[in-house]
N, C-alpha and C positions, 0 to 999 in steps of 0.2 A: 877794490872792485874796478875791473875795464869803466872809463865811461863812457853813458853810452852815446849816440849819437843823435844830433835833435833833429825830429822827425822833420824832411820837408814840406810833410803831407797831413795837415793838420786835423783831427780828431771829425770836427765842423763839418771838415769836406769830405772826410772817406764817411760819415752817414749821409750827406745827400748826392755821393755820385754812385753809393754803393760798390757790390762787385770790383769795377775796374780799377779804383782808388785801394781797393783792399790788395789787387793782384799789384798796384806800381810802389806800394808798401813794402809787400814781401821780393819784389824785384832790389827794392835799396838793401835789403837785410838779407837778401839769400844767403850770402855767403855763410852765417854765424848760424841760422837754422840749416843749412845744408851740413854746417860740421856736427850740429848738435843732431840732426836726424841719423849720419853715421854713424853714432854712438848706439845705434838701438837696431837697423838695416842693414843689408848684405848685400841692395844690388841697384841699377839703375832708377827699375821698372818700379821698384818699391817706391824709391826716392819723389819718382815725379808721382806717383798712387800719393804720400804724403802730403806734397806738395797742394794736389788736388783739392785733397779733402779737405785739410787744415782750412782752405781757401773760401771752401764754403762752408766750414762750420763756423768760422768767425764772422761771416756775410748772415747768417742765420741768428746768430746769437748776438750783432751788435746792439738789436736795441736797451739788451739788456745789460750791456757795460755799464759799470758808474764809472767814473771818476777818483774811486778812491782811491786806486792802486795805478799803475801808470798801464796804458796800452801795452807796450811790448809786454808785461811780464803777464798779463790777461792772455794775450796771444801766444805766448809760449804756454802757458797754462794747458791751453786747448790743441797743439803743437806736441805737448810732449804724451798729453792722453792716447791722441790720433797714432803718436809711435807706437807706444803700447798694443793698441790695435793691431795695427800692422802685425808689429813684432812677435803676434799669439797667432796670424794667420798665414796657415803654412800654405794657403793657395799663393802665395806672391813669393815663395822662394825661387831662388833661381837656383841655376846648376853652380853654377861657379861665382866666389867672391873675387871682386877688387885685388888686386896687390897694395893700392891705399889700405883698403880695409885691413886686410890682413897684418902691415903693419903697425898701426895707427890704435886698433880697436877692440885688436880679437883678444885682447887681455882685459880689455873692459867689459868686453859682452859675456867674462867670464863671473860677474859678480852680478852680487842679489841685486835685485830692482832698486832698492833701496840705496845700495850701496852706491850702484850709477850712477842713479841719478845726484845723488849727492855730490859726487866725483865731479860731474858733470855741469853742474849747476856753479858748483864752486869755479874750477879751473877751466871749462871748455867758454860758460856765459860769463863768466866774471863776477858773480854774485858774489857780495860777501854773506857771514856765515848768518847772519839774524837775517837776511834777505832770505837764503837758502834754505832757511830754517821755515820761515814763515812761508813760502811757498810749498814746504812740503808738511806743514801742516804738524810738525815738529819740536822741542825746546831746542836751543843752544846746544844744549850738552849733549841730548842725544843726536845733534848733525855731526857734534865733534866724535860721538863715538862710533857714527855712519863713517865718516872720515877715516877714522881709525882704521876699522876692520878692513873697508873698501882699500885702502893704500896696503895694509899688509896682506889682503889678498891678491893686491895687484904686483906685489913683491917678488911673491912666489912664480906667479905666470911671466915675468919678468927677468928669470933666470937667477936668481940671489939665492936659491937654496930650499932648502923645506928650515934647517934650524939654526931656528932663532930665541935665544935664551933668556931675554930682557927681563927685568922683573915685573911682575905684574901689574903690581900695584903702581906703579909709576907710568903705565901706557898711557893710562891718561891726563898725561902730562904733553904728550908728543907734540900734540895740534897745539896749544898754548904756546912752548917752549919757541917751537919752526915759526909761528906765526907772530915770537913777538909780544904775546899779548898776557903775559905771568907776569902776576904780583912778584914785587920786588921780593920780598922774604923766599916767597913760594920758590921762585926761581936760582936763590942762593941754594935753599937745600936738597933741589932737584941738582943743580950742577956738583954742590958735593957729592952725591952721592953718584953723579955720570963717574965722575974722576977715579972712585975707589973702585967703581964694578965694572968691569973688563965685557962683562957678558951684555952690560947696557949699551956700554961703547959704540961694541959694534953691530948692537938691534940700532941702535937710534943712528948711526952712522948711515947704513943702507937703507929704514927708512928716510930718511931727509933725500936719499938721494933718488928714490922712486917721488918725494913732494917734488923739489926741484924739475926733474924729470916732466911731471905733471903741469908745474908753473912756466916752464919754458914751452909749452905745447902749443901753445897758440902762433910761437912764432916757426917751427916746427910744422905749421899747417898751413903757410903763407902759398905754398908749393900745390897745395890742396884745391885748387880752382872749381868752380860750378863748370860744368862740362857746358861747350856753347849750344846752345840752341834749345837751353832745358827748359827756363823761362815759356819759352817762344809754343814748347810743346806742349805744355799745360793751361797758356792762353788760349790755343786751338780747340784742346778738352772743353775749356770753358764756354767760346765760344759757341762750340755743336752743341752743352746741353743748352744755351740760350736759346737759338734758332731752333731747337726742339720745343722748348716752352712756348716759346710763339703760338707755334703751330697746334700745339695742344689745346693755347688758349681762344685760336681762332674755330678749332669743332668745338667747343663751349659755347663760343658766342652763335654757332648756329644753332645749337641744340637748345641754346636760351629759353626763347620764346614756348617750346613744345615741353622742356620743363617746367617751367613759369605755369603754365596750364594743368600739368600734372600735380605741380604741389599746391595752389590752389583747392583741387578735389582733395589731396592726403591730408589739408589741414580740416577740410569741411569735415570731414571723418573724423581727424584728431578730435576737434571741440565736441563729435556729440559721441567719439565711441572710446577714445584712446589707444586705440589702436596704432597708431605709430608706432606711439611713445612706446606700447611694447614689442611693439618688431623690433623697434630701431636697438633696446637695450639688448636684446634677446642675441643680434648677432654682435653686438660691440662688447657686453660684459662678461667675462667668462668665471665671474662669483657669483654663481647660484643666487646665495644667501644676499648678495649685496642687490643681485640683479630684481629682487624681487622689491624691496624696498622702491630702487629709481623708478621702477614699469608703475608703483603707485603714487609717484609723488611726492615720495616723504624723504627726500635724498636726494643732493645734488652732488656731480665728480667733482674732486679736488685736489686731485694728484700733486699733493705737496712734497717735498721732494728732500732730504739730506742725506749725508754721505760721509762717514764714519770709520777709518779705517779697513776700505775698501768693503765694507756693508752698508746696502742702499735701503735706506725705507721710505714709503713712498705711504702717505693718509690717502686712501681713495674714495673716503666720504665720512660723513660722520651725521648720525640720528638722536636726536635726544627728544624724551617725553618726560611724564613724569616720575616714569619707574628708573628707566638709567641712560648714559649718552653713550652710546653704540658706535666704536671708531672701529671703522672697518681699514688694514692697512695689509701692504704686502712688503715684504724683506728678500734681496736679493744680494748672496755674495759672490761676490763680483768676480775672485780670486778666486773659489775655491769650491767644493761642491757639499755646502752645508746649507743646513738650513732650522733657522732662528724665530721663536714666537716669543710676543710678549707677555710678563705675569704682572698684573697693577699692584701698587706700591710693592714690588721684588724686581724694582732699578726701573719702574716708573710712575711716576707721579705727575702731578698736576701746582702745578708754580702759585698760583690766583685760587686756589680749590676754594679757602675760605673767603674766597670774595664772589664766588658765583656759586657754587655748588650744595650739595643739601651736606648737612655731618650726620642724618642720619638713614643709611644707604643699606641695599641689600643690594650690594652687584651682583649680576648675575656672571657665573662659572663658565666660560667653553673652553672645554677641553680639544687638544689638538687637533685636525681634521688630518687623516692621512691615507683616507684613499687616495688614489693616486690617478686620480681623473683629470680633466681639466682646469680644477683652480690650484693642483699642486703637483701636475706631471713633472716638473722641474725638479730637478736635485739640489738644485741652487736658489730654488724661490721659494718662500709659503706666501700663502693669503692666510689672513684667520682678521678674529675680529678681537674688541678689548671694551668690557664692561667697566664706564666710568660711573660715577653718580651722578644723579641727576642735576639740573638745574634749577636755581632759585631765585632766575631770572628769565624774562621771556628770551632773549638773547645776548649773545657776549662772543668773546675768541676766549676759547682753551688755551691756552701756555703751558702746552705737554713740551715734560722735560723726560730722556730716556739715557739711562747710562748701562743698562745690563741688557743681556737679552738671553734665554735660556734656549740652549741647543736642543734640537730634536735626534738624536739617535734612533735611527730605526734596527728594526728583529734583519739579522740580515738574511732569514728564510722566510719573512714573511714583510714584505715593507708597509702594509697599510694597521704595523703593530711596531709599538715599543718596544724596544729589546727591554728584556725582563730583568731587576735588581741592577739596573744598570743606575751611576755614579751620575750627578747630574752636570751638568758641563756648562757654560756661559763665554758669550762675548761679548767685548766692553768697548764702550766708548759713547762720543757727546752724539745725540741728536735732538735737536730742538727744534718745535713745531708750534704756531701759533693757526688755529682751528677755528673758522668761524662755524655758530652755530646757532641755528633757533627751534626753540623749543616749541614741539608738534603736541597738540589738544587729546586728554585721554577721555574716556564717556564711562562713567560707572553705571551700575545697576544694582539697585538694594535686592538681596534675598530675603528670601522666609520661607525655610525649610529644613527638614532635619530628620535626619536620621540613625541608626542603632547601628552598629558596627561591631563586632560581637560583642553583643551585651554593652556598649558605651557608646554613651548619645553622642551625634555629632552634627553641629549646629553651621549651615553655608549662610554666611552673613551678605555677603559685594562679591562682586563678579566688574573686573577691571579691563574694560580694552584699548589699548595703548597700539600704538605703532610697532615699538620692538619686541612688544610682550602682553601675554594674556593671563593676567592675575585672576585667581578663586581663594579668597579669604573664606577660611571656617574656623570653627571652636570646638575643642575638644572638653567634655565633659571631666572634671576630674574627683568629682564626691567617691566612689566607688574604689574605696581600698584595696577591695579583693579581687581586682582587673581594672588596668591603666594602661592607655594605648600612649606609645611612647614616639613610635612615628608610624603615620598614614601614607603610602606611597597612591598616588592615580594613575592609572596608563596613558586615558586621553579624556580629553572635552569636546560633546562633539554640539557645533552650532549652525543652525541652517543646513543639516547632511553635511556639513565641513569638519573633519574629526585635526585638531591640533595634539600632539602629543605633549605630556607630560613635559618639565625637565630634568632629569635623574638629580640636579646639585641646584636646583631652583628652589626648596622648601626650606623655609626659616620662621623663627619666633617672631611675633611681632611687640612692643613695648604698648601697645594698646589693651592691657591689662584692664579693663572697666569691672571686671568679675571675676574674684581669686577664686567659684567653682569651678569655670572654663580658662582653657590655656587657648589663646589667640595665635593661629599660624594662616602663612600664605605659601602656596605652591605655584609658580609660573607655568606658562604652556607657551608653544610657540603664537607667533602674533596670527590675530584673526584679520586680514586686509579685507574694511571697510564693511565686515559685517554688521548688521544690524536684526540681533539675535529676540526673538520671541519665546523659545525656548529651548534651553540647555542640556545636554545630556554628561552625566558629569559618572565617569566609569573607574571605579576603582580597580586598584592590582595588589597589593598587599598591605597587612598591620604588623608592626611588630609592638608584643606586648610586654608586660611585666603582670602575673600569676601569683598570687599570694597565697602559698601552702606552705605551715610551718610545718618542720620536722627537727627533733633534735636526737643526738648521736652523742651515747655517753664513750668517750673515749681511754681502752680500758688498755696501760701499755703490759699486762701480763699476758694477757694472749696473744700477746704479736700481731704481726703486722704481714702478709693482709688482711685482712678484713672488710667483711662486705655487708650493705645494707640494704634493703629495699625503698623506690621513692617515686611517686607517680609510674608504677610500673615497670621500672629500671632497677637495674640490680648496680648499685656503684659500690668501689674498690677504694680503702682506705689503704694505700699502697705503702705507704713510707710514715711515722711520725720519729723523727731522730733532734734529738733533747742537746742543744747547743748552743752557742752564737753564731749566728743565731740558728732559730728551731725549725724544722724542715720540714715540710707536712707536702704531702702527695696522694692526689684523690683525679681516681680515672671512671669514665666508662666507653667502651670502644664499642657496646654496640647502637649502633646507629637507625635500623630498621623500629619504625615505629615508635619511635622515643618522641616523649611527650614535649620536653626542654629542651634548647640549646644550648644556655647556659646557666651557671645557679647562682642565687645572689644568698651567700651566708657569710660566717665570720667562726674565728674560732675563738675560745673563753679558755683562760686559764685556769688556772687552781686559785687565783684570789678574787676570780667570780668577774674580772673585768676583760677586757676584749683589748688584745696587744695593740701597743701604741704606732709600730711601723709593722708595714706588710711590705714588701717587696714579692710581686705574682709574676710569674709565667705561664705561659696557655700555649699546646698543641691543638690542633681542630684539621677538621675538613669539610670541602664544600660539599654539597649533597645536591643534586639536581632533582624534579618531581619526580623520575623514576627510578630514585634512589641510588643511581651512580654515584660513585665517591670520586671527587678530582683531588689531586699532591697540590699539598698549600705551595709546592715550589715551582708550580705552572702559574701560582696568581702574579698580576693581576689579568695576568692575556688570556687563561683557562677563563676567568668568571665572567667576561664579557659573553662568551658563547655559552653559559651557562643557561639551561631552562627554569626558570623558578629555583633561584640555587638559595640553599641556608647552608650555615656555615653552625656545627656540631662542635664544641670544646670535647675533646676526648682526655687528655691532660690537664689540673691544673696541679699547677708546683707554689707554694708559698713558703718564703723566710719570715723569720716569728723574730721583731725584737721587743727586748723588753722595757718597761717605765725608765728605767734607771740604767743607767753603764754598770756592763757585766753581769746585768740581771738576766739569768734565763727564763726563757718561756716554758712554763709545763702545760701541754695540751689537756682540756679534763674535757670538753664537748665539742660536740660539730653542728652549730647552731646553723640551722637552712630557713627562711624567709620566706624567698619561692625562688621562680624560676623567670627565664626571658624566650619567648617563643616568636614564631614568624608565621602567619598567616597569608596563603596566598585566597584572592576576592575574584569573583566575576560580576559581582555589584553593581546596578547602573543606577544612579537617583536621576529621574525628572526634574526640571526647576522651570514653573512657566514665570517668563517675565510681564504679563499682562494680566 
């Protein structure tokens, strides 16, 4: 590695002179960043634009240097980003490059970013390769095989050829071999085997001679001077935005006073109306969903920050009560025009979960947002949120660890939809987040009330209002064999005229089993902010049941096949029984109109009076809208969102029949039917006074 040179300008004094000590910094070192900014630029006007910036993003960002890594490679840090920039904005090109440039460069600016910089970092800064490495956030091996690629691409721009026939499996030997740094043994069998092969020879002959080429480049650039007066032009820059600040800062201090007066009256407001607080979020937040939280109080910004193989995520709050901790975040790739949401435990988890968190959890679901409004106009950004478990402490830090993140694909005729049957896609890498959080007071309310749902009692037990969610715990009656409600959908709850919607993936079981007649479930709704409800209006939208009507079907194989039966008013088609390994049984009914069932719950009996021990099933069906529309199951799932009251009809099913034992076949002798499973749509509304 170059060494480098010790500062004369010590740490101490460029934070308390600021600015000027940072510009007589980059004055001593121009030279090394003026070669390293060529490597990325094309023309003067860029140069001193780099120069600029660099100047004040390190004046910006000192207070937050540590210590642990040295100044300059901090300062290159933020020096080689600011290239980047430049080097994506095509407002600062010029007409015409340098004759420098063109010699010196234009074969470097022909390789990946990656490749560059590596180049770069190596032979232009002097880095060695675990410096180089670690600055670009890297192992060893893969700087050595950035190296590689970058010098055999730089071969070619270099006039050596397009072929080169080296063996493969030895490239990665190159950087080792030139640098010196091969295990003794490694290095005998690498040099036999140069000796025998003619075609290595002369690959690793022309590369060493593009390394060299590389390693001699510094002196190569002694010729390379800062042009005079560059310094001098972006101290002037500096200077006018200084004497602009002033001046900004002296109509402040006039307006002081008549401010001071006004926010005075906007805080008398704040304390008795809150009013600020939601103007102020209303034009600063542009997440809806997040926005409404901060305007109550239950959320503070946190824009926590990592950065991941050029994907940024960014925590911008985080809620937690007693239902779940609500981390609201946004993802931006930086590179490229994609964009990335999180799925909890599917590559992210929580580090400390058993040391704060509940283990017995209903998170709640949110499915992608993809309107394309203002919290995800961007091609490159999502906002969305991510349901953790709750707390089981009043407060603590989260130790959110993320290694995956699932791509969002959209329809590309319809962007506020998923493209359909599409493969799912991910991008990876480390970001770690430690989240402070406290946990915000929920208020229950005991019910007693209950009502019949076709024919099956249903008992509203608590009614939960939390922050991020609005729980209605009930009990479904289950004594009545001959109709069992399987699941109960609600559209909304409405409280004080406030109607909260349903959540489509909010309903689960609960372990509060106290009575095997009733099964215990909860259904979520969006949060009720700071009501205080007297009474509830609790509006159903549909049942799906289970119908217990037996029927059985002697199945006779001399008369063939098909054959048809009557059943709740349906005519079904005994289409296929074919006697094999295994047995093949095939039962249809395609019409749709007024059919009593969706689908049928039976089993088929052999000839030894017992019910096959493996079933392997298949199912055709279609969705059905209230006006009896049929949609192609191969429009789901984008068709069923826009569906009206859609059920979904089995018209097919197909079953293989094995038998108890190897090589036993199955012989069909009946068609044993149970019942049926049907979908109920409700315009139901239960009262529930809390007083």
């Amino acid at each position: 590695m170059i060494p480098a040179k010790i500062n004369s300008i010590s740490i101490t004094t460029i934070r308390e002179t600021g600015v000027e000590s940072i510009v007589e910094w980059f004055d001593q070192h121009k030279q090394s960043f003026y070669t390293l900014g060529w490597s990325y630029l094309s023309n003067q006007q860029q140069m001193e634009e780099l120069f600029y910036r660099s100047i004040i993003k390190v004046h910006k960002e000192l207070p937050r240097f540590k210590s642990e890594t040295s100044f300059e490679t901090w300062v290159t840090s933020m020096f080689i980003h600011t290239c980047r920039e430049l080097y994506n904005d095509g407002s600062l090109q010029a007409s015409e490059e340098s004759e420098q440039q063109k010699d010196l460069f234009k074969a470097l600016n022909q390789l990946k970013e990656y490749e560059k910089e590596a180049v770069v970092l190596t032979y232009i800064k002097g880095y060695s390769l675990e410096e180089a490495a670690h600055f670009l956030q890297v192992s060893v091996e893969k700087m050595k095989a950035l190296l590689f690629s970058g010098i055999h691409s730089l071969r070619k721009e270099m006039g050596y050829g397009l072929n080169f026939n080296g063996c493969k499996e030895y490239h990665k030997n190159y950087i080792d071999y030139l640098e010196k740094a091969m295990d003794r043994l490694k290095k005998i069998d690498f040099e036999v085997h140069i000796y025998h092969c003619q075609d290595c020879q002369e690959d690793l002959a022309t590369f060493q001679d593009v390394m060299l080429t590389l390693l001699n480049l510094t002196e190569r650039l002694e010729d390379f001077h800062v042009p005079p007066g560059f310094m001098e032009n972006i101290k002037a820059r500096l200077a006018e935005k200084e004497k602009h600040r002033q001046l900004k800062n002296k109509k402040r201090k006039r307006m002081g006073i008549v401010f001071a007066s006004i926010f005075a009256l906007l805080m008398a407001i704040e304390v008795f109306t809150g009013a600020f607080t939601n103007l102020y979020y209303t034009y600063t937040e542009e997440d809806q969903q997040l926005r409404a939280f901060l305007q109550q109080g239950l959320g503070e910004r946190l824009n926590l920050e990592a950065e991941s193989g050029g994907v940024k995520i960014k925590i911008k709050s985080a809620i937690a009560d007693d239902v779940q901790t609500l981390v609201f975040y946004e993802i931006e790739d930086t590179e490229k025009d994609n964009q990335y949401m999180m799925n909890y435990q599917n590559g992210v988890s929580v580090e400390n979960k058993h040391e704060i968190m509940s283990s017995i959890t209903y998170e709640r679901y949110y499915p992608p947002y993809l309107k394309s409004d203002a919290k995800n106009e961007k091609k490159n950004v999502y906002r969305g949120e991510i349901s953790l478990p709750p707390l089981v402490i009043e407060n603590g830090t989260i130790k959110l660890k993320i290694t995956m993140l699932q791509k969002l694909i959209r329809d590309s005729s319809d962007r506020n939809a998923l493209k359909a049957d599409m493969e799912m896609e991910y991008g990876f890498g480390k970001w770690s987040f430690e989240i402070p959080v406290t946990k915000k007071p929920s208020i229950e309310y005991a019910l007693n009330e209950g009502k019949e749902v076709e024919g099956v009692p249903v008992r509203f037990d608590k009614l939960i209002i939390a922050p991020t969610a609005t729980i209605l715990r009930y009990a479904i009656n289950n004594e009545q064999p001959e109709k069992q409600i399987n699941f109960l959908n609600f559209d909304n709850l409405e409280v004080n005229n406030k109607k909260v919607k349903a959540d489509v993936y909010g309903s689960s079981f609960l372990d509060l089993q106290q009575d095997i007649n009733w099964t215990a479930l909860q259904t979520k709704f969006d949060p009720l902010f700071g009501e205080k409800p007297k009474e509830i209006n609790v509006q159903f939208k549909s049942v799906y049941l289970t119908v217990e009507d037996q029927k059985t079907i002697e199945l006779d194989a001399s008369r063939g096949y098909p054959q048809t039966f009557e059943y709740v008013g349906s005519t079904i088609s005994i289409d296929k029984v074919e006697v094999g390994q295994p047995t093949n049984v095939v039962i249809s009914n395609h019409e749709i109109k007024n059919r009593a069932y969706e689908s049928l719950r039976f089993e088929i009996v052999g000839e030894d009076e017992h019910e096959t021990s493996s079933i392997e099933m298949n199912s055709e069906g279609v969705f059905v809208d209230k006006n009896g529309i049929e949609y192609d199951m191969n429009e789901y799932p984008a068709a069923f969102e826009k569906i009206e009251q859609p059920r979904y009809f089995f018209t097919v099913q197909s079953m293989a029949l094995q038998g108890n034992t190897s090589g036993e076949k199955v012989i069909p002798k009946r068609l044993k039917i149970y019942g049926y499973y049907t979908t109920k749509y409700l315009d139901d509304v239960v009262k529930i006074s809390l007083e």
